[in-house]
N, C-alpha and C positions, 0 to 999 in steps of 0.2 A: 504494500500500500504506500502511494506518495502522500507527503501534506503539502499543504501550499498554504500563502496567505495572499489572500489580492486587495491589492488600495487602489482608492480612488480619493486625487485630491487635485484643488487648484494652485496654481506657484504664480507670484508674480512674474520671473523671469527665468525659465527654460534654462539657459545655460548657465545663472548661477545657482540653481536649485542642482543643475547637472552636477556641477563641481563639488558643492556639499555635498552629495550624494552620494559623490566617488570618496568624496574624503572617509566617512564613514563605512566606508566597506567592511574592512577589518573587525567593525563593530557588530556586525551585522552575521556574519562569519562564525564569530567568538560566541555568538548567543545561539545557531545553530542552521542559518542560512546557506544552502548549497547553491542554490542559483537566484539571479533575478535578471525580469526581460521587464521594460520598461514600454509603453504604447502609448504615444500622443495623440490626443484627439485629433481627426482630419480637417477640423474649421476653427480649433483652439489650440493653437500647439501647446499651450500652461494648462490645460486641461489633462490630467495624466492617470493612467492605471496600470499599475506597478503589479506583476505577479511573480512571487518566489516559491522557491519550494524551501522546505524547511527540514530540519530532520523530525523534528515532532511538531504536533500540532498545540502540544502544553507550551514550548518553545518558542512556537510564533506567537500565542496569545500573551506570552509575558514580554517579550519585546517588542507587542504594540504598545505595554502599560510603563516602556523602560522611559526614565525621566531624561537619561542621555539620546533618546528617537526623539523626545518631544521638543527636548534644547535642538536637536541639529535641524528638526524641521523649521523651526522657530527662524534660525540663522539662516536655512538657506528661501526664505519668502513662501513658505507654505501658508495660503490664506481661507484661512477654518480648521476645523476638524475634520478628517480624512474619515472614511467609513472605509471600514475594514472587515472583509470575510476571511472565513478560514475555512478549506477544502481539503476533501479526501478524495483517492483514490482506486 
């Protein structure tokens, strides 16, 4: 069985949310992240929905709740709260 978790949120600016994003990787890695494909809206490019896969799905739930995801979105212009699902396989 895979898990996954899929976001959806708005960023004021693409390429610097890009950068935050990449910076954080490691982070992301460490809490139990295997992969993530990122998808821009076709008429919003700051419209984004992010899908990882995770190695558990206890894993992804705790680092939607992790205070260092909420700081980095914060920095890189995440504008709201993201809704988050979490998927199996």
């Amino acid at each position: 069985m895979s898990n996954y978790m899929l976001a959806q949120h708005q960023v004021e600016d693409f390429p610097k949310w890009k950068a935050e994003f990449d910076n954080v990787a490691d982070l992301r890695k460490a809490n139990g992240e295997k992969s993530a494909q990122i998808f821009q809206d076709s008429e919003n490019p700051n419209k984004l929905t992010l899908l990882f896969e995770w190695d558990s799905i206890e894993n992804a739930r705790a680092y939607a709740q992790n205070p260092d995801l909420a700081a980095a979105m914060q920095k890189a212009g995440v504008t709201g709260p993201p809704d988050f699902f979490f998927l199996t396989n």
